[in-house]
C-alpha positions as CSV (number, residue, x, y, z in Angstrom):
1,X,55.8,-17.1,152.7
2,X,54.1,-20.7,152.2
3,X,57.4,-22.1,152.9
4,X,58.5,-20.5,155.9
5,X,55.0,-21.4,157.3
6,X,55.8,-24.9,156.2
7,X,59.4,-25.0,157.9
8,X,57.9,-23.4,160.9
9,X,54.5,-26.3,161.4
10,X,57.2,-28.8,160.9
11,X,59.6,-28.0,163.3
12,X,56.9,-26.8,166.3
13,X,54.3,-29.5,165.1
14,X,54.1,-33.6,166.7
15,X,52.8,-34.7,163.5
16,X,53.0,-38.4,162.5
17,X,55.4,-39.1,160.9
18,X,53.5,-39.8,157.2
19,X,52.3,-35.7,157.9
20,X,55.3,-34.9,158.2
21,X,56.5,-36.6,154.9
22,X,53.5,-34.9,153.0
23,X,54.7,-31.3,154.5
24,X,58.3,-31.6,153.4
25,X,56.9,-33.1,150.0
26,X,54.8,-29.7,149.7
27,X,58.0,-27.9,151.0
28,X,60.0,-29.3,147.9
29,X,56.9,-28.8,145.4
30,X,57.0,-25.0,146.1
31,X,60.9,-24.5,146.4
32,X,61.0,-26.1,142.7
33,X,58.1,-24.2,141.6
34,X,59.6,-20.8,142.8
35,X,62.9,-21.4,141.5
36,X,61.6,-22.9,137.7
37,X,59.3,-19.8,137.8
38,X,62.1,-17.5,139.0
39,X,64.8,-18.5,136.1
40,X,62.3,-18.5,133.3
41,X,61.3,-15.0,133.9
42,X,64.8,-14.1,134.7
43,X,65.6,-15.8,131.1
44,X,62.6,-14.2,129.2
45,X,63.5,-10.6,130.8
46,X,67.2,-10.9,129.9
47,X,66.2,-11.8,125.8
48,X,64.4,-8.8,125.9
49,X,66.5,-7.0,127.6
50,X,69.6,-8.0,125.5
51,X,67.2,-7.6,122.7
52,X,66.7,-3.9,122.9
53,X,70.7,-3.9,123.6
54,X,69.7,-2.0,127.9
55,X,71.8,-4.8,129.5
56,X,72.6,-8.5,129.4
57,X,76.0,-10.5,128.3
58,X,76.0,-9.1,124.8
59,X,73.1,-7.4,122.9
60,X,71.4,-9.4,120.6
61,X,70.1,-7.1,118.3
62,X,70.5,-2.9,118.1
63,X,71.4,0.1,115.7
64,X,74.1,2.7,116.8
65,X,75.6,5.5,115.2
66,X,78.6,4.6,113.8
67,X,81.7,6.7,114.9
68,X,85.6,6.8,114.7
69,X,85.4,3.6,117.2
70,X,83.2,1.8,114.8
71,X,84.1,2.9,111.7
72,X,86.1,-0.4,110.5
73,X,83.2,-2.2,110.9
74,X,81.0,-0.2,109.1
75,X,83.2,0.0,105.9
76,X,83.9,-3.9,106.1
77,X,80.1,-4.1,105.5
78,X,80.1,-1.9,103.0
79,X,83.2,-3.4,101.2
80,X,81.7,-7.0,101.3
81,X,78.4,-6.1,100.1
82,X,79.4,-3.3,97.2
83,X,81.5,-6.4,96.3
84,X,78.7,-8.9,96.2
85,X,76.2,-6.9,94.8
86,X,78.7,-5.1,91.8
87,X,80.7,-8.7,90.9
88,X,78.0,-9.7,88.3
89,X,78.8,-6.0,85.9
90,X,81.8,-5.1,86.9
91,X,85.2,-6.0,86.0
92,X,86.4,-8.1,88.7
93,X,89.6,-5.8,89.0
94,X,87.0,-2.6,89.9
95,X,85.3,-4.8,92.3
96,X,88.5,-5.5,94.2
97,X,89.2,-2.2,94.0
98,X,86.5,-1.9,96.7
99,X,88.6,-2.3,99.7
100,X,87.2,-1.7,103.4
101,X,90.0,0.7,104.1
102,X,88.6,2.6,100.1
103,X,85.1,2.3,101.5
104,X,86.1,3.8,105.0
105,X,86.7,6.7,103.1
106,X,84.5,7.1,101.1
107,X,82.0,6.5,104.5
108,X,83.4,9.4,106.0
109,X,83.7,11.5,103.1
110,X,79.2,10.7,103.5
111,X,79.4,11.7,107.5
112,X,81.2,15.3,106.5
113,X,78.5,15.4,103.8
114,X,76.2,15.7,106.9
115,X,74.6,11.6,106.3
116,X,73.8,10.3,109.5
117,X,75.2,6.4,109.3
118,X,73.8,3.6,111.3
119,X,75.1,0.8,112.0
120,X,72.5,-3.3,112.7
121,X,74.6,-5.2,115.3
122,X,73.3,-8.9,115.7
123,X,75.8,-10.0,118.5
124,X,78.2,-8.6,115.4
125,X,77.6,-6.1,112.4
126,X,75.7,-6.5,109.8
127,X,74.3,-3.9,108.1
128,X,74.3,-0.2,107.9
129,X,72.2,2.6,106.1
130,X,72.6,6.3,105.7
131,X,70.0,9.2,106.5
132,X,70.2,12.8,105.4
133,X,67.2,14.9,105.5
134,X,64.6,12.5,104.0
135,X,67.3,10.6,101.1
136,X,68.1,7.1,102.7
137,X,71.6,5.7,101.1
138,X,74.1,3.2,101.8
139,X,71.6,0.5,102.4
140,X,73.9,-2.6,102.8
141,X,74.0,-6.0,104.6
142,X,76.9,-8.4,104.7
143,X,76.2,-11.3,101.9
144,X,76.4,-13.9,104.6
145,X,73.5,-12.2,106.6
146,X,71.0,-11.7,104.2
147,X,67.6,-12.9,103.9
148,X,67.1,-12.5,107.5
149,X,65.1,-9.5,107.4
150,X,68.2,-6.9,108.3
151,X,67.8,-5.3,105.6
152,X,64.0,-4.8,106.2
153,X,64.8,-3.6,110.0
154,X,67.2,-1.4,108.3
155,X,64.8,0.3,106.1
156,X,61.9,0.8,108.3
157,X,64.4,2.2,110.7
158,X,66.1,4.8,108.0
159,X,62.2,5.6,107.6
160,X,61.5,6.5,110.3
161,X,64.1,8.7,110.9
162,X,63.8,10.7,107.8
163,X,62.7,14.1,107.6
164,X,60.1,14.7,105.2
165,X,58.8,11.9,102.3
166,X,62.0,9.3,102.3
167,X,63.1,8.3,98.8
168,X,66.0,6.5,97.5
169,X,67.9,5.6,94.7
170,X,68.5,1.9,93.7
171,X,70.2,0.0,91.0
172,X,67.8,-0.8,87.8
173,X,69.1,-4.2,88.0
174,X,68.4,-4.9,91.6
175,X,65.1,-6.5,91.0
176,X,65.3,-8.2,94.5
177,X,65.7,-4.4,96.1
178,X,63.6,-2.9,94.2
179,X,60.9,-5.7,95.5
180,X,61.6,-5.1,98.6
181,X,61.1,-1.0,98.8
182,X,57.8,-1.8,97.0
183,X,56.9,-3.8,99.7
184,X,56.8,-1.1,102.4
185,X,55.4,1.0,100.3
186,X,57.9,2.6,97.7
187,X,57.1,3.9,94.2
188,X,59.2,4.8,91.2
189,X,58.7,8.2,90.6
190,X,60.1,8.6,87.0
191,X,63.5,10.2,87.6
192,X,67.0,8.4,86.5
193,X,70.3,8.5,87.4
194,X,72.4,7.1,84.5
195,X,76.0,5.8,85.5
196,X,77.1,4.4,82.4
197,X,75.9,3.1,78.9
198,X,74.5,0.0,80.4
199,X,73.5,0.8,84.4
200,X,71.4,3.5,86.1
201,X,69.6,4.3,89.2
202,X,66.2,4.7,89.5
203,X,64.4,7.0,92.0
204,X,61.4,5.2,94.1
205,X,60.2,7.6,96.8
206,X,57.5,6.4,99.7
207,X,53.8,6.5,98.6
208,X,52.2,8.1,101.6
C-alpha cells in the first residue's frame, strides 16, 4: 500500500525535481525490502515444510511405512548395516551371505509376523526400525549415515509408537548401542538371549 501511494504522489504531484528523486529512492527501498522479506520467509516456510515431508521439491527428512514399493530400499539398509555391524565375528563368507534380496526376505517374513517397519528418508533412505506391540527390532542405519543422530530419531520414534513399556534386544558386544539406549533411558533387565558359544543378546527395557 506504501508503494502504490508512492507511485500515485509521484505521478499527480509538481514536486522538484530532488523530491522526486527522494520518492522514487523510498519507492525502491520498500520494493527491495518486500521482496528480501517475501523470499526469506518463502525459504524458511519451504525447509519446514520439506522438513516435515507436507510439500516442497523433495522432503528433507520423514519416516514412512515401508511397503511392496519400498521394500528394496528397506532391505538394502538392512543388508549394509547387518554387514557392517556382523564383519568383525563373523566369517566373512556369512557376512556376504547377507544379500539385500536374503534380507528382503527375511523383512517380509517380520511384516507377516505382524512388525510394523519404518523406514528414515533424508532426501534418500537411511535407516529403518521395527515395532510390534511394545518390542522394537530391526534398528539399522546405513554405515555411511551414522553418527548423525538417525539412529536416535529412529529410536525415540519406535518409542513412541510402542504399546506398552518398549524393550529391545541388542548385541552384548555393541557397546556403542548399548550407550546409546542407556541414554534415553534403557536398562538391562537381566534376561539373555545366547546365539552361540561366544555372542548373545541382552534384554534392556525403558526405565519409566
Amino acid at each position: 500500500r506504501n508503494s502504490f501511494f508512492l507511485v500515485r504522489t509521484c505521478a499527480s504531484s509538481s514536486l522538484r525535481p530532488d523530491r522526486l528523486i527522494c520518492l522514487f529512492m523510498s519507492l525502491f527501498y520498500h520494493a527491495v525490502t518486500f521482496s528480501a522479506h517475501s523470499f526469506l520467509c518463502g525459504v524458511a516456510l519451504d525447509k519446514n515444510m520439506r522438513q516435515i515431508g507436507i510439500c516442497g521439491r523433495r522432503p528433507v527428512k520423514m519416516i514412512v511405512k515401508v511397503n511392496k514399493k519400498n521394500m528394496l530400499a528397506a532391505a538394502e539398509i538392512h543388508a549394509r548395516s547387518w554387514q557392517n555391524s556382523h564383519a568383525a565375528f563373523c566369517s566373512e563368507e556369512f557376512v556376504k551371505q547377507h544379500t539385500r534380496e536374503r534380507q528382503k526376505v527375511y523383512l517380509e517374513k517380520e511384516m507377516q509376523d505382524g512388525k510394523q517397519l519404518y523406514m528414515l528418508i533424508k532426501e534418500i533412505p537411511v535407516g529403518i526400525v521395527s515395532i510390534k506391540g511394545r518390542l522394537i527390532e530391526n534398528l539399522y542405519v546405513l554405515p555411511t549415515a551414522q553418527h548423525k543422530g538417525y539412529g536416535t530419531e529412529l529410536l525415540l520414534f519406535a518409542v513412541s509408537e510402542c504399546k506398552g513399556k518398549p524393550h529391545l534386544w541388542v548385541l552384548d558386544n555393541n557397546k556403542k548401542a548399548q550407550l546409546l539406549y542407556r541414554k534415553y533411558g534403557f536398562c538391562r533387565t537381566g534376561n539373555i538371549h545366547q546365539l552361540s558359544e561366544q555372542i548373545s543378546e541382552l534384554e534392556m527395557e525403558l526405565d519409566v
